[in-house]
Legacy VTK file of the C-alpha trace (Angstrom):
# vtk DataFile Version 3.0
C-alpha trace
ASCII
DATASET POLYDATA
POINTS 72 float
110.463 74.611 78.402
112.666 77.920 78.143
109.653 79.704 77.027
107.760 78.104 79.743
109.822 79.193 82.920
109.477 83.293 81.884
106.054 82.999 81.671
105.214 81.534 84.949
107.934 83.918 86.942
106.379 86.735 84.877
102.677 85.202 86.301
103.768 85.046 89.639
105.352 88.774 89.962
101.866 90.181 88.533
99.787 88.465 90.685
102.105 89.692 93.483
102.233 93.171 92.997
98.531 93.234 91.838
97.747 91.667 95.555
100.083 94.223 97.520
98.964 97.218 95.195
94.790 96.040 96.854
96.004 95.944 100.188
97.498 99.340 100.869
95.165 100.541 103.249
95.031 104.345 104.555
96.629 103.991 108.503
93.094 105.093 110.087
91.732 101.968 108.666
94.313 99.986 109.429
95.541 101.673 113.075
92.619 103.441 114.499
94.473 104.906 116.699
94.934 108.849 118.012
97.065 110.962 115.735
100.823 111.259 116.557
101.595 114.480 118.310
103.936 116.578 116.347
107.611 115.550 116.044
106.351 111.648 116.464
105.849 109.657 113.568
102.848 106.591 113.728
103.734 103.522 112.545
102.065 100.067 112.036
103.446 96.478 112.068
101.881 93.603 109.914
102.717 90.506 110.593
101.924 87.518 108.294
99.393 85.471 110.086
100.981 82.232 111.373
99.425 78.396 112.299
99.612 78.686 115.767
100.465 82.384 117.264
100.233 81.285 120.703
103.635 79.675 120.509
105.287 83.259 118.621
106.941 86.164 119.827
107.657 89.720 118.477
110.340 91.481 120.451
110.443 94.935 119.375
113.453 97.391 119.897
112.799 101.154 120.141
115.626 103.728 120.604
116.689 107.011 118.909
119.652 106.630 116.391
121.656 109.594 117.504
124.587 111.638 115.831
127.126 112.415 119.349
130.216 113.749 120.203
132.456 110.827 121.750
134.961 113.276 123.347
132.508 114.627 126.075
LINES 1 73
72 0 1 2 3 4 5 6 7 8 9 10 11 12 13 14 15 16 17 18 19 20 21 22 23 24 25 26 27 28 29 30 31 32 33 34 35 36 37 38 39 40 41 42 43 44 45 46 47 48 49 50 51 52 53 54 55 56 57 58 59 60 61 62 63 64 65 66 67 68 69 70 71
């Protein structure tokens, strides 16, 4: 049984990372959408797909994370 257990975590971590190493995709295949203009940066959100998505949400929070003076 000892020997057992390492052998199917070590199983399962393979097959893992052999499954996300096939799915990186380049972003024009994944996002075809325009280019960023310069000083933007592109990105793209998987989700896992889900039973019913009607019933989900994704709430998504955009802002800049700024370094400021307080004292103004």
């Amino acid at each position: 049984m000892k020997t057992i257990l390492p052998a199917v975590l070590f199983a399962a971590f393979a097959t893992t990372s052999a499954w996300a190493a096939e799915s990186v995709q380049p972003l024009e295949k994944i996002a075809p959408y325009p280019q960023a203009e310069k000083g933007m940066k592109r990105q793209v959100i998987q989700l896992t797909p889900q039973e019913d998505e009607s019933t989900l949400k994704v709430e998504l929070l955009i802002g800049q994370t700024l370094e400021v003076d307080c004292n103004l």
